[in-house]
Every structure is written in structure tokens, then in C-alpha cells.
Backbone bond lengths (Angstrom), bond angles and torsions (degrees), N, CA, C in turn:
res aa  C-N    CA-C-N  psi(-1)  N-CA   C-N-CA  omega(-1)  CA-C   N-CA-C  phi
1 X - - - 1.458 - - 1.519 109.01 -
2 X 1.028 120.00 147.63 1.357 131.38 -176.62 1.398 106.35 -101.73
3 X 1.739 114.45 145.43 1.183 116.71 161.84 1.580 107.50 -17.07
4 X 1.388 96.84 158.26 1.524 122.54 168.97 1.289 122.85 -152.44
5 X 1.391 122.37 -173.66 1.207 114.93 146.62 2.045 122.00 -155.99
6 X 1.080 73.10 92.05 1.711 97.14 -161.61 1.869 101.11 -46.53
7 X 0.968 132.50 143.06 1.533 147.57 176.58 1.860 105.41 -107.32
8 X 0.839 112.35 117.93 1.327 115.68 -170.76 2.093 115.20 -121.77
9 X 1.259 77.18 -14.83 1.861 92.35 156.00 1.222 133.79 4.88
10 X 1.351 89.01 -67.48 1.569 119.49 -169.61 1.463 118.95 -126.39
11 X 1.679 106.89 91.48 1.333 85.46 161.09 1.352 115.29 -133.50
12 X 1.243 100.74 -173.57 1.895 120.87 -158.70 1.900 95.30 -101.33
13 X 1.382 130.37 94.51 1.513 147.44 -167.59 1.721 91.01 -62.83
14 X 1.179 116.75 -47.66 1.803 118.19 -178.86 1.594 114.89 -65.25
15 X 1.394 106.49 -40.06 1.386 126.25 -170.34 1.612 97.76 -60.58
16 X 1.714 109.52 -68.10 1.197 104.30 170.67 1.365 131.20 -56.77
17 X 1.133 118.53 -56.06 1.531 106.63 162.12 1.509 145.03 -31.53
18 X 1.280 113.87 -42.33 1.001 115.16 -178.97 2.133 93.27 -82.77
19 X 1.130 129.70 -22.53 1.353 114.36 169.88 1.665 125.72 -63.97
20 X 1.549 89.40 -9.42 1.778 89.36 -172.80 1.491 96.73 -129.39
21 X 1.378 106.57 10.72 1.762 99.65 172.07 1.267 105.47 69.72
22 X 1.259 141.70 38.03 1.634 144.86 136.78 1.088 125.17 -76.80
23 X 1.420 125.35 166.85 1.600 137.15 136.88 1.453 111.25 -40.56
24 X 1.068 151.27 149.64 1.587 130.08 121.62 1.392 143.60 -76.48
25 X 1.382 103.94 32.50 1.330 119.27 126.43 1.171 158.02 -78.80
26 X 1.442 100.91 -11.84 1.457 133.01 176.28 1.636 101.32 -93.02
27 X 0.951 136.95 -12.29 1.568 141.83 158.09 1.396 127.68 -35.85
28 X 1.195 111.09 -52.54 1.602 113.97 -165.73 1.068 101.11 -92.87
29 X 1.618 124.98 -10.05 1.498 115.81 176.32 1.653 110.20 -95.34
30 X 1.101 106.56 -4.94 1.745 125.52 166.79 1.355 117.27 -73.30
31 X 1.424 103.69 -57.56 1.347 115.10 170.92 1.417 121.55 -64.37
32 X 1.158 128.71 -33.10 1.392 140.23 150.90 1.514 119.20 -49.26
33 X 1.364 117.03 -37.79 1.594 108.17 177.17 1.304 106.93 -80.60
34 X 1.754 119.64 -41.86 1.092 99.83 164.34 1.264 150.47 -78.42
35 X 1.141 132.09 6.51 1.388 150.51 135.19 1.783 109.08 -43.88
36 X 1.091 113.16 -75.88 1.248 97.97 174.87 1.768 133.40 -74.68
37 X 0.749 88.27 14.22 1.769 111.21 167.78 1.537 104.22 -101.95
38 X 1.095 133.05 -65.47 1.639 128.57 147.40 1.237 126.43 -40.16
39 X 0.923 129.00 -19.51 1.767 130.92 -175.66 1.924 97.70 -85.31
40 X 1.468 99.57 -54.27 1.554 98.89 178.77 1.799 124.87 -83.06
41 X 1.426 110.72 10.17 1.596 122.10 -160.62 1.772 91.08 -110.72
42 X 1.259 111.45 -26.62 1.490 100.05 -147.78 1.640 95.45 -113.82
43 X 1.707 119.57 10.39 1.136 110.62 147.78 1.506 146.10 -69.82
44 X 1.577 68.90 -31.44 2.031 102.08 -165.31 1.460 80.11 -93.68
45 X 1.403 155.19 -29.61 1.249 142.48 162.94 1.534 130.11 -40.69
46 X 1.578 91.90 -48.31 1.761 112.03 179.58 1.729 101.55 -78.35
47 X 1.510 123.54 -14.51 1.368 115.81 -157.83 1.928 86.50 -94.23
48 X 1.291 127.71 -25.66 1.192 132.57 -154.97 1.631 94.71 -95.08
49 X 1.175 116.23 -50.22 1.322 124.46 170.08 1.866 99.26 -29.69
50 X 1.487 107.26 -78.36 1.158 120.45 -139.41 2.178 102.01 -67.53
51 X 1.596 80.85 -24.67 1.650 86.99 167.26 1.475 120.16 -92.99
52 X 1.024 118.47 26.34 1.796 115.16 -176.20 1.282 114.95 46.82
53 X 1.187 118.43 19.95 1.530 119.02 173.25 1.914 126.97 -91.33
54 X 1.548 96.82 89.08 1.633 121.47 -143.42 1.513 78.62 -84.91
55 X 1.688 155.11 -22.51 1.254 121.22 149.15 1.281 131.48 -42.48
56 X 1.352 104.58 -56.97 1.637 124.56 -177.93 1.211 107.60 -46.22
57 X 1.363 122.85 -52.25 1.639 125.09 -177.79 1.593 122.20 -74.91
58 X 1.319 102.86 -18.69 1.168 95.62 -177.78 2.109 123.14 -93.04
59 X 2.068 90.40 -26.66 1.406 100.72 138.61 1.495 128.80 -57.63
60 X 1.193 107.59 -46.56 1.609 99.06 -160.08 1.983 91.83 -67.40
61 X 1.493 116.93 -47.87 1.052 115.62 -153.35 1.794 119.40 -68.33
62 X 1.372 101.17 -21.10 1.041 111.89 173.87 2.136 121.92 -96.16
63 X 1.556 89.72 13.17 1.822 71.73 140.87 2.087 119.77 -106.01
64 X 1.178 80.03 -10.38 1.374 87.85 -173.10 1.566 99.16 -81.09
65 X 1.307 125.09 -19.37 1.603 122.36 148.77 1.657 121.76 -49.74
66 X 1.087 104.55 -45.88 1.641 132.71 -174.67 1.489 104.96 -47.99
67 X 1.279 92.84 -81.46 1.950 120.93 176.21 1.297 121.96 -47.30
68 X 1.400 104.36 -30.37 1.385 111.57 177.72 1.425 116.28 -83.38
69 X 1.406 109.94 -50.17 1.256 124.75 170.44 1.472 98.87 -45.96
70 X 1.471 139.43 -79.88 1.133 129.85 -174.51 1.431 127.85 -29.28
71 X 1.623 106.70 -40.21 1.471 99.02 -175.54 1.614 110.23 -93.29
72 X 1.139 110.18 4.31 1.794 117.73 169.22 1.573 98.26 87.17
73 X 1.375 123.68 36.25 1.765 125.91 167.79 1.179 90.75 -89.23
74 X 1.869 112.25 84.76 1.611 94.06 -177.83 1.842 110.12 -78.72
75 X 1.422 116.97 -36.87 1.732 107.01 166.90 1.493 122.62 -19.08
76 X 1.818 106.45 -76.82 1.136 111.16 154.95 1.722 134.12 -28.90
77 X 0.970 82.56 -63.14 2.318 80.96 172.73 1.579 106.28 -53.90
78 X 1.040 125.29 -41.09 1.442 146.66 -160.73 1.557 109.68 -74.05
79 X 1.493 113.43 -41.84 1.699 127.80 166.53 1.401 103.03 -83.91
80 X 1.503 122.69 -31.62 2.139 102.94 -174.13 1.765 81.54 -77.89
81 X 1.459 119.06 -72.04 1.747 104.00 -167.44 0.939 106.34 -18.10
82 X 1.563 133.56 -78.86 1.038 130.29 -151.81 1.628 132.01 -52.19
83 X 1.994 101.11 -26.03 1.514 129.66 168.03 1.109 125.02 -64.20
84 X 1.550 102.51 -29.74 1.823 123.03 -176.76 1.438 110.06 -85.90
85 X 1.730 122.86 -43.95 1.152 118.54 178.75 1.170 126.26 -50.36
86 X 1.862 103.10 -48.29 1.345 117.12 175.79 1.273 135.73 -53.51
87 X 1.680 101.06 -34.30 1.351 123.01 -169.81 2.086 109.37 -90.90
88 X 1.499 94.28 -10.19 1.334 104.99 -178.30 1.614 85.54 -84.32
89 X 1.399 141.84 -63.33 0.926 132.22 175.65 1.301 136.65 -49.66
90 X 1.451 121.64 -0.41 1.264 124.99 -154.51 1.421 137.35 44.10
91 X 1.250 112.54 22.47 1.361 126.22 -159.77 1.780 95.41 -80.31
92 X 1.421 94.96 127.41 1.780 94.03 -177.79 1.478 102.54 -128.20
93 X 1.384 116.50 41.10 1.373 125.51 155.61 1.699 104.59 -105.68
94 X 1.221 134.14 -19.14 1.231 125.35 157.31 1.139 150.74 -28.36
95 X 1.458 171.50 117.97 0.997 150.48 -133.98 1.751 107.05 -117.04
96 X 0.989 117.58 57.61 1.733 131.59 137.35 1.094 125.84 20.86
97 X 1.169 99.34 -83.82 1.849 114.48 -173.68 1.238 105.59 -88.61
98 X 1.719 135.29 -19.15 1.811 115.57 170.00 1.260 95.51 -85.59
99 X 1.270 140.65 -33.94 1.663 122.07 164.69 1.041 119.57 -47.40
100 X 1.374 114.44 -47.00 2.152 100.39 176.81 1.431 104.53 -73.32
101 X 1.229 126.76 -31.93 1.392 115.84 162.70 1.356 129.13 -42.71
102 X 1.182 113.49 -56.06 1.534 129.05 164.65 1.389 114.10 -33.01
103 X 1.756 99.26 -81.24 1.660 106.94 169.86 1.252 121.94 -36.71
104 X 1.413 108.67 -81.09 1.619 94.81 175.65 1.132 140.71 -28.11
105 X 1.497 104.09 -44.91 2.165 104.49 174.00 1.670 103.28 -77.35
106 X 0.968 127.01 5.67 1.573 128.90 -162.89 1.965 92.65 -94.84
107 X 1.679 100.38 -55.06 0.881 110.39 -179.28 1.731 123.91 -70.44
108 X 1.310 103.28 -42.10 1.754 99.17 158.02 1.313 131.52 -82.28
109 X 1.406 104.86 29.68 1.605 116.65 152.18 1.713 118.99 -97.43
110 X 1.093 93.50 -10.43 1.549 107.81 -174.78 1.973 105.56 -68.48
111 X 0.720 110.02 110.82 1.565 117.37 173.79 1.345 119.11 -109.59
112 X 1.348 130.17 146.10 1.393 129.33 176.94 2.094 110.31 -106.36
């Protein structure tokens, strides 16, 4: 998958729910953990980036694979895989920093 840049704006609380087998009431408190699970992941993400440290990134990047995946942001899952593979490989022809770019605005589209 190629870069993207997923809009997360808008979403449908039933739509998701019924994809992960919830209430949708149980949503915004989902979306809330993951927000703050992203708010504190994607510092230490950009700090690992900027040090070539392809463990660090490929831990840090792959909970934000995890979380995402859970809540069905498949774009998002689709840009950390793709961060984790690379970074599992050490591959430092990858492009790093427009993926956390990506993510990050992906993720501060997310509203509760």
C-alpha cells in the first residue's frame, strides 16, 4: 500500500461497532484510549525515527498497527505495517518521517 492519507473525521459509532462486535456506546471510550495511546506512542516514534533506531520504531510502530487494526482504521494499519516491516528490516531507504507525517494527521482527524 502506498502512502495515504486517511480522513478519519467522520465516523459512523454503529458502523464501527458492529465491525468489532460492540455497543456503540462503548466507542468513544475506545476512541479515547486510543488517542491517548497515540498521543504518547508517536513521540517516542518521531524520537526513534530521527535516531535510526529501527528496533524502537518498529516496537513503537507496531502498537499503533495493533490499535488501529482493532478499531478498523484500516489506511492507518496499512502505513504502521508497512513502518514495521521496513523497520523490522532495517531498511533505511524507506520513507520514515512522511509516514509519521501521515499517521499523525490521520490520527488528529480522529474526533470523539
Amino acid at each position: 500500500m502506498a502512502l495515504s492519507h486517511p480522513d478519519y473525521s467522520v465516523l459512523d459509532y454503529d458502523d464501527m461497532a458492529k465491525a468489532i462486535g460492540l455497543k456503540p456506546k462503548h466507542i468513544p471510550l475506545l476512541l479515547s484510549s486510543f488517542l491517548e495511546e497515540s498521543e504518547a506512542i508517536l513521540p517516542k516514534l518521531k524520537t526513534s525515527i530521527q535516531n535510526n533506531n529501527y528496533d524502537e520504531i518498529r516496537a513503537a510502530v507496531h502498537s499503533i498497527k495493533g490499535s488501529s487494526g482493532n478499531m478498523r482504521f484500516n489506511e492507518l494499519y496499512e502505513m504502521a505495517k508497512e513502518m514495521e516491516l521496513s523497520a523490522a528490516d532495517a531498511n533505511d531507504s524507506f520513507e520514515y518521517t512522511e509516514y509519521l507525517e501521515a499517521i499523525t494527521t490521520a490520527v488528529a482527524t480522529i474526533k470523539i
